[in-house]
MARMISE-225110 format. One line per 5 residues: for each residue x, y, z of C-alpha. Coordinates in steps of 0.02 Angstrom, whole numbers, plus 50000, padded with zeros to 5 digits. Layout:
X/Y/Z  ...
//
This chain:
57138/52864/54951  56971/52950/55012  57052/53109/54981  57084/53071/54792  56910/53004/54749
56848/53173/54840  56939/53278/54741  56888/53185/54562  56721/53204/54625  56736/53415/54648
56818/53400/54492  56667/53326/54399  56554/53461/54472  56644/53598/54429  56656/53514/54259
56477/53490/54250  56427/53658/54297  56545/53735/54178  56449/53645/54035  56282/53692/54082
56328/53865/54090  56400/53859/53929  56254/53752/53840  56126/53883/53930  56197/53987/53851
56207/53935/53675  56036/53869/53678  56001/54040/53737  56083/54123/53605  55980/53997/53475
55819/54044/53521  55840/54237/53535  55909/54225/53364  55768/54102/53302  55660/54243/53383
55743/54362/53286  55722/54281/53129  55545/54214/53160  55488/54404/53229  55280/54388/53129
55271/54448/52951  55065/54477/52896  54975/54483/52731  54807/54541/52757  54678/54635/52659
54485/54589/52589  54423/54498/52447  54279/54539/52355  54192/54526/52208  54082/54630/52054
53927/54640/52215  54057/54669/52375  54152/54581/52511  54138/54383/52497  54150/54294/52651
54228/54116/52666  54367/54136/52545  54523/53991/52561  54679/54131/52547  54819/54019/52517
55003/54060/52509  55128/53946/52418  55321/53970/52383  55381/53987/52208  55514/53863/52243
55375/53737/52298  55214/53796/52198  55122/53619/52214  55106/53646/52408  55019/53757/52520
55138/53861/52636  55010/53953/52738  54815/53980/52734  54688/54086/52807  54482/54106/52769
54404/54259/52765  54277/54311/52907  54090/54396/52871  54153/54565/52804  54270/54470/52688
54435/54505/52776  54593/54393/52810  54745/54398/52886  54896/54279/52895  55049/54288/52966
55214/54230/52894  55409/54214/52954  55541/54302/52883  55595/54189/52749  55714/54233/52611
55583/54178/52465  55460/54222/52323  55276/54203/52394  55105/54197/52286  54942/54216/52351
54768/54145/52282  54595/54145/52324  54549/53922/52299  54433/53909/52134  54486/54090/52044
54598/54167/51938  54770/54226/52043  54757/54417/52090  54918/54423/52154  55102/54487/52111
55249/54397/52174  55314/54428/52359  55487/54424/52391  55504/54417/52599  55660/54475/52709
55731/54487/52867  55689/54681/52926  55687/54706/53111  55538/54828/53082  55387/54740/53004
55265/54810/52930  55077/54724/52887  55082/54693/52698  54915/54751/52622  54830/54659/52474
54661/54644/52431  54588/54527/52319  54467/54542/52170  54384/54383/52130  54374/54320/51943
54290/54187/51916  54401/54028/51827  54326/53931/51711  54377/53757/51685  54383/53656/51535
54345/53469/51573  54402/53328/51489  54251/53273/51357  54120/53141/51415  54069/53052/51262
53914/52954/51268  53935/52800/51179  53795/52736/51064  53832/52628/50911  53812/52731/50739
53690/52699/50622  53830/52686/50487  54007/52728/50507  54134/52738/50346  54316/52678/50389
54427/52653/50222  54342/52529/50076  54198/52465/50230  54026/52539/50257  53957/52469/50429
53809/52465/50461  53695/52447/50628  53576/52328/50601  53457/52361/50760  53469/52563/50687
53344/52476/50544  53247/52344/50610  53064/52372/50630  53019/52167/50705  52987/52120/50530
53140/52042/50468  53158/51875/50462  53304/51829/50370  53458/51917/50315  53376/51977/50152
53237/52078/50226  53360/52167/50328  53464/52196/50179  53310/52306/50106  53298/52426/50226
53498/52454/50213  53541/52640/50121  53625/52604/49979  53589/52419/49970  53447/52339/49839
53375/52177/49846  53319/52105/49665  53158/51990/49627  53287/51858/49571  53397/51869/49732
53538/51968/49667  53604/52102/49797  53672/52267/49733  53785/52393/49819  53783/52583/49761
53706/52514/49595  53836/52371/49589  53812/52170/49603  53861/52122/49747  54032/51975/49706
54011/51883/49884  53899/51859/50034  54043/51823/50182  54017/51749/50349  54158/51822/50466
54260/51858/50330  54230/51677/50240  54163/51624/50046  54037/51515/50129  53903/51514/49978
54036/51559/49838  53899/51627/49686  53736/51549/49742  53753/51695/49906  53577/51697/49903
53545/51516/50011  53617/51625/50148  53514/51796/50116  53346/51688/50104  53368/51571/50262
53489/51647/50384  53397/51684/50552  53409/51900/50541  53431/51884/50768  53633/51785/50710
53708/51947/50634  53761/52099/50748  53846/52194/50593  53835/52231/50424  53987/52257/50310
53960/52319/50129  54162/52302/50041  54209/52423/49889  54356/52383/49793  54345/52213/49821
54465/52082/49805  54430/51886/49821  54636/51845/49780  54755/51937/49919  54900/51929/49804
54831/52045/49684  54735/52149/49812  54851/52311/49770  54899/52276/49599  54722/52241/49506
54611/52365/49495  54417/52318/49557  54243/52377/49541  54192/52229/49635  54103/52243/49787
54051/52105/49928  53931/52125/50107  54012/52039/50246  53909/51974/50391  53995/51999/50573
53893/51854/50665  53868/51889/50844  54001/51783/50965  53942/51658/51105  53763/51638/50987
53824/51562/50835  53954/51419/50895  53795/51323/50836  53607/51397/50824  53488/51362/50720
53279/51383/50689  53135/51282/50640  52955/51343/50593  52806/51259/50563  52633/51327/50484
52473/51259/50425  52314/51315/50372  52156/51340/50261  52144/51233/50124  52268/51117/50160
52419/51272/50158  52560/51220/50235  52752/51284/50263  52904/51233/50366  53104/51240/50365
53232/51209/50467  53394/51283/50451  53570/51260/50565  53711/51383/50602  53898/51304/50639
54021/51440/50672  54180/51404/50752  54376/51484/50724  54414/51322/50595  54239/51278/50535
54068/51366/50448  53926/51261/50411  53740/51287/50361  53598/51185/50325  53426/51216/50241
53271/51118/50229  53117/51182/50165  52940/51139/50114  52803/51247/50057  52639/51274/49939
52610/51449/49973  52729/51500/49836  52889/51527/49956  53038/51494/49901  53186/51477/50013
53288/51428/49855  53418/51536/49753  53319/51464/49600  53182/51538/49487  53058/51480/49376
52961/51580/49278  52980/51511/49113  53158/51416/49153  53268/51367/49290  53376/51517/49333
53482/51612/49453  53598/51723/49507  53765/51607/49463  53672/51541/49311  53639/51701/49230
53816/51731/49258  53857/51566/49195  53755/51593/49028  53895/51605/48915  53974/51422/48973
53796/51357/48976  53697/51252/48832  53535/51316/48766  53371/51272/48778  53255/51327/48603
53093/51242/48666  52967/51346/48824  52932/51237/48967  52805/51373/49010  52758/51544/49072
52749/51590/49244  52766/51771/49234  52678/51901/49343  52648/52056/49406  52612/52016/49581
52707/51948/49727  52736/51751/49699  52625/51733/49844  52460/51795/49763  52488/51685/49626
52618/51539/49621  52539/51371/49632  52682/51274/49689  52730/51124/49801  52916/51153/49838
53039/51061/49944  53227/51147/49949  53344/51066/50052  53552/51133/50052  53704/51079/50134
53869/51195/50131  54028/51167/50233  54170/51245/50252  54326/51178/50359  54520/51268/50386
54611/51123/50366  54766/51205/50422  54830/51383/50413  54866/51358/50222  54737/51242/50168
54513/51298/50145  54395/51166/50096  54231/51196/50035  54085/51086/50014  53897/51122/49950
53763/51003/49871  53603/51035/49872  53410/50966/49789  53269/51075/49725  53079/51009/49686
52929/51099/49635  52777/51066/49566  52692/51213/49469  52508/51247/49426  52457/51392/49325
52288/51430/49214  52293/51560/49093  52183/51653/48987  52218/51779/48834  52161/51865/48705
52278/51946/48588  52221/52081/48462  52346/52095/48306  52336/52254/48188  52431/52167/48029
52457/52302/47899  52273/52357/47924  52213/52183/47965  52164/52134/48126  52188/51959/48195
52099/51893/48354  52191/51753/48442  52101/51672/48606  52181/51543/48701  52170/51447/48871
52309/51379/48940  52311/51232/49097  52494/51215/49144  52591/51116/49274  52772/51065/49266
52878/50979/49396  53052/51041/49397  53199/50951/49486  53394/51011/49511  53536/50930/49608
53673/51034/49609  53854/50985/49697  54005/51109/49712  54194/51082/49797  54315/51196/49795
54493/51172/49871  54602/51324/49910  54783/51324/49980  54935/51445/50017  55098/51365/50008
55182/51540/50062  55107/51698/50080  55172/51751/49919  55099/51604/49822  54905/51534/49814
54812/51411/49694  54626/51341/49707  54537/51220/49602  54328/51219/49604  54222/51110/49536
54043/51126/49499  53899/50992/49434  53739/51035/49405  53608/50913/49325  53411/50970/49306
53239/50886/49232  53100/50956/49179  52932/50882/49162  52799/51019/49082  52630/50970/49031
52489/51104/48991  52326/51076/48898  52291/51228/48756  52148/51298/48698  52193/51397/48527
52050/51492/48442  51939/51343/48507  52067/51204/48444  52139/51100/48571  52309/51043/48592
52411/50937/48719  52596/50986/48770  52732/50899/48834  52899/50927/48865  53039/50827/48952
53198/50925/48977  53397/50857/49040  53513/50981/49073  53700/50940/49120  53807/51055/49186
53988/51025/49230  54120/51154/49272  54312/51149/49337  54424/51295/49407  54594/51308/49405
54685/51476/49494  54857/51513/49527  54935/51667/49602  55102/51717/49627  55195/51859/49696
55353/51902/49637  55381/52073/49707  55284/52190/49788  55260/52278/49645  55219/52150/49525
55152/51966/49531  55088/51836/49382  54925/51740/49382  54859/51575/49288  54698/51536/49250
54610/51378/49173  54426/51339/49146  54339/51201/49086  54154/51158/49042  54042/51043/48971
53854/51050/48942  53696/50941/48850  53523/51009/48866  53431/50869/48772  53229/50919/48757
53078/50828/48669  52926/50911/48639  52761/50801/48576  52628/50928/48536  52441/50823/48472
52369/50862/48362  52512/50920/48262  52522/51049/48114  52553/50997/47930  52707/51091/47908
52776/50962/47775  52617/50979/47670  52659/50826/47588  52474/50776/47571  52351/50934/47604
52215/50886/47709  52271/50753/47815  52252/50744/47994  52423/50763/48087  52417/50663/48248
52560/50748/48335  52727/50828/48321  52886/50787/48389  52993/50912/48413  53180/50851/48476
53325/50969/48512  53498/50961/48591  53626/51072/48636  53782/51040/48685  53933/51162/48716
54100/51147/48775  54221/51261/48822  54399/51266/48857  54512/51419/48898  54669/51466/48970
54759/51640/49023  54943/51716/49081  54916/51872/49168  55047/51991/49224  55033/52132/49360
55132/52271/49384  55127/52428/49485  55225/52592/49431  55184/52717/49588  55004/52753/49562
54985/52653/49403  54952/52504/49395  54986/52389/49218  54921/52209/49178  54963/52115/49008
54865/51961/48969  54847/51811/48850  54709/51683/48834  54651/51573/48722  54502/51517/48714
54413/51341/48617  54231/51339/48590  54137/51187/48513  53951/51193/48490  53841/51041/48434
53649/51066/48407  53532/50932/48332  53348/50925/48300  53209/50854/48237  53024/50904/48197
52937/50755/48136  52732/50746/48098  52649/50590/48095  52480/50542/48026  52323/50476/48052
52412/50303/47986  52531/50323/48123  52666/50357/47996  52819/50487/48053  52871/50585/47926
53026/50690/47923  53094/50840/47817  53269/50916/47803  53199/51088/47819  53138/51030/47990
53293/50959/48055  53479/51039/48125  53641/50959/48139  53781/51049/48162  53947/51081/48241
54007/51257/48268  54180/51277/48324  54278/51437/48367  54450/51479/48416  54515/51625/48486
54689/51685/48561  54673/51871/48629  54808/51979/48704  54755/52110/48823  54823/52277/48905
54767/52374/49011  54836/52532/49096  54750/52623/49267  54797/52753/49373  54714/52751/49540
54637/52896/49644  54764/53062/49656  54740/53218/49640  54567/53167/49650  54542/53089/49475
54587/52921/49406  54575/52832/49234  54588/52665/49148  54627/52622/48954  54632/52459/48869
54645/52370/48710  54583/52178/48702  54666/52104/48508  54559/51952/48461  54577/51852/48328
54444/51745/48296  54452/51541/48164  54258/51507/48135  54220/51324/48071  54054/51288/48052
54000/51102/47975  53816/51083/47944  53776/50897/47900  53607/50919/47864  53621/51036/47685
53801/50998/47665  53884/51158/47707  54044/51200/47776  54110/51367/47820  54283/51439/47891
54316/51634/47910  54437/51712/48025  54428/51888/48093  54544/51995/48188  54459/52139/48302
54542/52270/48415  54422/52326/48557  54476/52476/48654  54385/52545/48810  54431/52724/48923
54372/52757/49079  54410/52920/49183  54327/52965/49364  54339/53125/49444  54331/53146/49633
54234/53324/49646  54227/53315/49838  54243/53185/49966  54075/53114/49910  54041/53140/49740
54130/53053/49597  54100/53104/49400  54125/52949/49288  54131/52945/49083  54182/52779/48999
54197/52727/48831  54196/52534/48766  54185/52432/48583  54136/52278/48579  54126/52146/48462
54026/51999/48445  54076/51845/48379  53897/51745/48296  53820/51659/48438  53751/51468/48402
53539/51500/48436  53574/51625/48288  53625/51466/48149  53545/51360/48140  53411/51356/47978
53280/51215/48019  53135/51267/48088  53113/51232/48266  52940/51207/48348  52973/51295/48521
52778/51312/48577  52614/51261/48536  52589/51381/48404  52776/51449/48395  52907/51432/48248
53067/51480/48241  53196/51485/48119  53369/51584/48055  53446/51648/47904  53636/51622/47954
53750/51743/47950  53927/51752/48026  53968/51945/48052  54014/52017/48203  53900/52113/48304
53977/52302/48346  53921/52371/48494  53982/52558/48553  53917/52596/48734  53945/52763/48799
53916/52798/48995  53918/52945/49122  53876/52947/49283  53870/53057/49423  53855/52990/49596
53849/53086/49743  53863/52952/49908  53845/53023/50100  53784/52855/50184  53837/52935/50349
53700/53065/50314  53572/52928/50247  53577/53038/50087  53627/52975/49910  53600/53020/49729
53662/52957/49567  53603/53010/49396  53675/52899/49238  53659/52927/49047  53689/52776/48935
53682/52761/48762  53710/52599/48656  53750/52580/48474  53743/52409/48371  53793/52461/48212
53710/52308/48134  53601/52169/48215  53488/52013/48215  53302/52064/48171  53123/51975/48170
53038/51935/48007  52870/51879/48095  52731/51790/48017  52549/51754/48117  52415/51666/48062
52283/51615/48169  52353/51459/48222  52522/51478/48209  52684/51608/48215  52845/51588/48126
52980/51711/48166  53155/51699/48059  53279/51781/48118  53391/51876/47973  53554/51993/47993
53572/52168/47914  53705/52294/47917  53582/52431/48026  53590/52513/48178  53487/52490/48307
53500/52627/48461  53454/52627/48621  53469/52791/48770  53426/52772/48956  53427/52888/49095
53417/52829/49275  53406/52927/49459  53400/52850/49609  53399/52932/49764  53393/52916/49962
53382/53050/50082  53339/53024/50258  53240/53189/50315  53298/53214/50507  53156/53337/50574
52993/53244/50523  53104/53048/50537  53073/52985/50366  53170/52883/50237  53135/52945/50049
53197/52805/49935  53167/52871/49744  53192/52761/49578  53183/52818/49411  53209/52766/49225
53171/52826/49062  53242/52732/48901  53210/52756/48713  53229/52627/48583  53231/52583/48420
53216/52435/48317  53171/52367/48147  53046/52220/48109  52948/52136/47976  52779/52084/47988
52666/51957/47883  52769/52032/47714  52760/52220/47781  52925/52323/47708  53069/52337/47861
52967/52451/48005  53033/52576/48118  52994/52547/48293  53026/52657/48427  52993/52615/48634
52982/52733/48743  52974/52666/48942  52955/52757/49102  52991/52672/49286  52951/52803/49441
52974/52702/49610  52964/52819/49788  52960/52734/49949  52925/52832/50086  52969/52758/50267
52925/52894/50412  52946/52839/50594  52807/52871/50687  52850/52800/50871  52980/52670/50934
52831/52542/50912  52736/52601/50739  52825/52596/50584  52745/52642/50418  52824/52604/50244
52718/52677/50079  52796/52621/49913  52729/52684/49747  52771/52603/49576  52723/52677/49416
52759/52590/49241  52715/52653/49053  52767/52602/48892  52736/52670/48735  52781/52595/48571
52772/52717/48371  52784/52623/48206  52852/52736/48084  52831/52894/48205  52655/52838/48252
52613/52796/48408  52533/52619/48398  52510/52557/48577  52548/52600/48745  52494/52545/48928
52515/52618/49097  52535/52510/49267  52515/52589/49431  52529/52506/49625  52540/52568/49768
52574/52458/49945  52570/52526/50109  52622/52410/50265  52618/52478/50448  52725/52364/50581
52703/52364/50762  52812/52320/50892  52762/52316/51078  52910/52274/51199  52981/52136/51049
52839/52014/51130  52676/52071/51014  52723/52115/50840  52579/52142/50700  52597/52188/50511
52461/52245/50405  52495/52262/50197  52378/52341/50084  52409/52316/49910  52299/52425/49777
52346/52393/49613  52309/52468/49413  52376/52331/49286  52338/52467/49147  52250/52642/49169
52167/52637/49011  52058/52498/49095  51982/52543/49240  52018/52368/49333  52080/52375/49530
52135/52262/49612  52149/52266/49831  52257/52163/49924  52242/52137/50094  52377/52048/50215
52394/52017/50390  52532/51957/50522  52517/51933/50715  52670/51869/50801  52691/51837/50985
52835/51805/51060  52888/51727/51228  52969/51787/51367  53149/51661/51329  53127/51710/51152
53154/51513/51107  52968/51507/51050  52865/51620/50916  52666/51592/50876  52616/51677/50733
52456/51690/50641  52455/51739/50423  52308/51786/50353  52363/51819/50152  52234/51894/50032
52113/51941/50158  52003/52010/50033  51986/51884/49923  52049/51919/49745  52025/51749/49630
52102/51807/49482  52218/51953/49414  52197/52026/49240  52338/52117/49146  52395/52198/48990
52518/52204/48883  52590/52284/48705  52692/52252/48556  52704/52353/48402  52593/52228/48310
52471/52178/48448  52383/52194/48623  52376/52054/48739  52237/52051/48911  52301/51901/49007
52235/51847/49149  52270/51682/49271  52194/51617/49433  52243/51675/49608  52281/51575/49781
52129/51608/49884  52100/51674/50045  52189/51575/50193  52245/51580/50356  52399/51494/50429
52453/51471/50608  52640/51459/50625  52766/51422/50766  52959/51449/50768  53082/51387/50892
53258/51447/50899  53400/51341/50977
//
């Protein structure tokens, strides 16, 4: 048994042994071939460059198979040399000096028992690198992107602004009107938005007046503008709207309120509120002032208007009798006597997805003081009449105005709204006349009611065609009575006796009703609409001018009194055929067919008239793209008249205290022919603009002015002939901002010719020709961050030939220079300077002198402000004026010198 485990045990040794031998020898064999195979391969040479050996070089080597990583590397020493060794591997080498071009051919190593040191020096190139743009961001001035000019308001902003209209002023391209009414390019603006919402619908201008400037962060100006999104790309438009992008976080509700008084009991303050939320838009005005502010969309300068009234004329009654003359040269602040409160309420609320409601009501008050003085010089076929009066007005007129309009999309394809407008006025005017040394008291008490309802529907069928429906109906009185005493004896029934007074009644009243089919369709770039409407017009007017005598006895006269009712009714079909922008040019023809049934019943002499008329109006329009910026337009249109109701009536109507007026009826057409070209070239990205029009209207007959004064009195009756009467105009404006001296060049300019026909005091029919030059330049260079300067020249003359004589002419001239300062938006002072020229053939000047000191705090919640407004002291302003038959100097009292301390606070 010992003897067997023994042996096993030899047997594993010898077993063991055997192995090891045999491993040893393998591994042996391994590692002499590994040796073999591994035997050192070098690369070595120098690198250098255009000035010798560079020292400090990465030499890297990298496999073609793998050329993202680094196989070997070496550096070279002080004298620029390197060496590095490689195995003898069956592969394609590259070598490279780190941070230059490769200066190297492809190395293809293999196994050679007798290596040999592979030589390559390097010439460096230097490898330039092209990295990936850095763009500093800073927010454009204005940027164009499709139909939407954006603009940056801070880019314009000098401290001074206060509210969204100042801002607006200082926009390229953008105009702000006396009246309120914002034009684009030349255009009227259609809407004011908020975020994209109809907030303020047509009376946009209770926004621009009161809406803090600090809420808005953009400014959007729209071309091609379209209110209905079902006929966005089937109806052409030349409408255009500004959007305001409010600032998020500020306006989920904000709001202001001011507060300044002063010298001789001045006084202003307002408060207004901002509600902006994802389903709601609200905003509130109140207002009180007697520095002849006016936060209001309304002006009165001889009647309540404004922006949506003017537009609204042709719905709206007449008034025949003044309630005054307000008119002036000057800034409203230099001269309006006023007492005004303004307070407005608009709301707007998403219902749901499909469903917009829209509130606004709002109440106007002023009280208006105005003394004026004239003398009026009449040259009367070689006579000459002086007239002198005095005039002591005041009138107190109120408005309440209240507006709802519901809008709602059933589908996306389908819309309808309905609006509804009410607007009732009074006017109490009283004035106390001085004429030729004869005294006379006036008063008038006006009513107007104005009602007004809205029906749209929209619906598309296709998406190349959709129909719309439209309905409108209004209804209007605009009773007046006017008791001027003493009275004239216009009924002469008794010569000599002393008339007590007249009473002068009138009353307008219109109503209107119209409906219209219209079909759109869209044929590749053209785009086709076919329309019907018809349209029922009914007119009454009555009045009255009585006289009554030192008896107390009123006595009346036919030839003094109207009563009528005018009625019109008119179907019209219209077409109209456009092809939009290709090939850069587009055009647009129409025909409108009308066919007018007059009736006219006059109760008073007995009369009654019917006529009916059929008249085909075409119009052409054709633009041509020249380049991406400029645009050549020529248009054609005809247009026809029908006889409008302030034109028919016979009696004479006592409108002033020594005006008559009066008609010889007539019921033709008038024909109007307008011709237009226009040339605009438009880089707001440059801040450079220019656009040059030529107009020319033809009336190929007319309404003229058979005018007789007398000292006391003028009667003007109104007759038609079958004459032309012409009229040219030529306008250029232009805005270039001048980048290496930083200043804005805003240029205006207008020249028209006229010419008309009159009689005067029995004359035969005159000739009159008008000739009127406008030149406005405002200059606006930036002098530092903190001092802006704005100069602004405005040059008027008018000159007016009777039969190819010139008869009178005058020239106006101003010139108003205001420098703002800014320092770190805490210290803000303006300074205006105002010198003025009413007429250069009378050397009378006139200096204005304003001043404005703001501070504001460090939260920005609180402003203290100090005005100081016609520093100099001016206590009246005399002007002049022309006709062809006389020359009026006028001249009216001035607010004196104040100052006003003012604080705002922002929430």
């Amino acid at each position: 048994m010992k003897l067997v485990l023994e042996e096993k045990q030899r047997y594993l040794k010898d077993l063991l042994k055997s192995l090891y031998s045999k491993l040893s020898f393998k591994i042996f064999a391994f590692a002499l071939l590994m040796n073999f195979y591994s035997s050192a391969q070098s690369i070595e040479g120098t690198v250098s460059d255009h000035s010798g050996t560079v020292s400090h070089v990465m030499i890297v080597v990298k496999k073609k198979a793998e050329p993202n990583l680094v196989y070997k590397f070496a550096t070279t020493d002080h004298n620029g040399n390197y060496k590095i060794e490689l195995e003898a591997l069956n592969d394609s080498i590259t070598i490279q000096a780190v941070g230059f071009l490769k200066e190297s051919e492809i190395f293809t190593l293999k196994p050679d028992t007798e290596r040999k040191a592979i030589i390559k020096n390097l010439v460096l190139k230097e490898k330039s690198q092209e990295l990936r743009e850095v763009v500093l961001k800073t927010k454009k001035s204005v940027f164009i992107k499709n139909d939407t000019t954006n603009y940056n308001p801070s880019a314009f902003r000098d401290g001074s602004e206060r509210v969204i209209e100042d801002l607006l002023k200082k926009l390229p391209g953008i105009e702000v009107q006396e009246s309120g009414k914002i034009l684009f390019k030349g255009k009227p603006i259609k809407k004011l938005l908020l975020d994209g919402d109809d907030l303020f619908d047509t009376q946009y201008s209770i926004g621009s007046r009161n809406i803090d400037v600090n809420m808005v962060e953009k400014v959007q100006a729209i071309d091609n503008f379209s209110e209905n999104p079902i006929l966005k790309d089937l109806q052409e438009s030349e409408d255009v709207a500004i959007n305001l992008k409010l600032i998020k976080g500020k306006t989920d509700f904000s709001g202001n309120a001011n507060l300044g008084v002063g010298l001789h009991e001045r006084y202003i303050g307002s408060a207004t509120g901002l509600l902006v939320s994802s389903k709601n838009k609200g905003f509130i005005v109140a207002s009180v002032n007697n520095i002849g502010s006016n936060a209001s969309p309304y002006e009165f300068k001889s009647a309540i208007t404004s922006v949506e009234m003017i537009d609204e004329n042709q719905f709206r009654p007449k008034k025949l009798i003044s309630e005054g003359n307000y008119y002036s040269q000057l800034e409203a602040k230099y001269h309006n006597f006023n007492s005004n409160q303004y307070t407005n309420a608009n709301f707007l609320t998403k219902i749901s997805n499909k469903t917009v409601v829209k509130i606004n009501a709002g109440y106007y008050d002023d009280h208006l003081k105005r003394f004026n003085s004239s003398t009026t010089e009449y040259n009367l076929n070689n006579e000459k009449l002086i007239v002198e009066n005095k005039e002591q007005l005041s009138n107190r007129p109120t408005l309440y105005n209240l507006n709802f309009y519901l809008e709602n999309k059933p589908s996306k394809n389908l819309i309808w709204d309905f609006a509804s407008k009410t607007n009732y006025d009074q006017v109490n005017f009283n004035s106390s006349t001085l004429n030729n040394n004869e005294q006379r008291l006036n008063n008038v008490r006006s009513n107007s009611f104005f009602n007004k309802q809205i029906f749209n529907l929209s619906k598309r069928i296709d998406s190349l065609s959709a129909f719309k429906i439209f309905g409108i109906y209004t209804k209007g009185k605009s009773p007046q009575n006017f008791t001027l005493t003493p009275g004239f004896d216009i009924i002469q029934d008794q010569p000599g006796t002393f008339i007590v007074e007249n009473n002068q009644t009138s009353e307008f009243e219109k109503e209107v009703f119209k409906v219209s089919a219209d079909y759109f369709r869209r044929f590749g770039s053209y785009k086709l609409r076919l329309s019907s409407d018809y349209t029922h017009e009914r007119n009454l007017l009555a009045t009255n001018l009585t006289q009554k005598n030192a008896n107390l006895e009123t006595i009346e006269n036919t030839s003094l009194q109207n009563d009528f009712n005018y009625t019109y009714k008119l179907p019209t079909f219209y077409t109209s055929l456009t092809k939009k922008i290709e090939n850069n040019y587009a055009f647009g023809v129409a025909l409108t067919t009308s066919y007018y049934l007059f009736d006219l019943k006059d109760y008073i002499r007995q009369n009654h008239r019917s006529e009916s008329q059929l008249i085909m109006a075409p119009s052409v329009r054709f633009l041509k793209n020249i380049n991406t910026y400029s645009t050549l337009l020529v248009a054609y249109k005809y247009e026809a008249l029908p006889p409008l109701e302030n034109n028919l009536f016979e009696g004479i109507v006592l409108t002033g205290f020594r005006n008559f007026v009066s008609n010889e009826p007539n019921f033709q057409f008038i024909q109007i022919h307008t011709y237009k070209s226009e040339f605009d070239y438009n880089n707001l990205l440059k801040f450079r603009r220019i656009l040059l029009r030529a107009s020319h209207e033809k009336r190929k007959n007319n309404y003229f002015a058979r005018n007789t004064v007398l000292a006391d009195n003028t009667v003007s009756t109104f007759f038609f002939l079958p004459t032309s009467r012409l009229a040219y105009r030529f306008d250029l404006n232009a805005e270039q901002f001048v980048y290496p001296v930083r200043t804005y060049f805003k240029f205006y300019g207008s020249y028209s010719i006229g010419f008309d026909q009159n009689i005067v005091n029995e004359s035969n029919l005159r000739n009159i020709e008008s000739r009127n030059l406008n030149l406005i330049l405002s200059i606006t260079p930036k002098i530092t961050t903190e001092l802006q300067f704005e100069n602004k020249t405005n040059y008027l003359t008018s000159t007016i030939y009777v039969e190819s004589l010139k008869t009178n002419s005058f020239q106006f001239f101003e010139n108003k220079t205001t420098l703002n300062y800014n320092y770190k938006s805490l210290l803000r002072a303006k300074s205006s300077f105002n010198y003025i020229i009413p007429n250069l053939s009378y050397q009378s000047e006139y200096y204005f002198w304003d001043l404005e000191i703001e501070w504001t705090s460090k939260n920005s919640r609180l402003k203290y402000a100090l005005y100081a407004n016609n520093l100099l002291n001016q206590t009246s302003f005399r002007s002049i004026f022309a006709s062809d038959f006389s020359i009026t100097t006028a001249s009216y009292r001035l607010i004196e010198r104040y100052i006003l301390a003012k604080v705002y606070f922002s929430f």
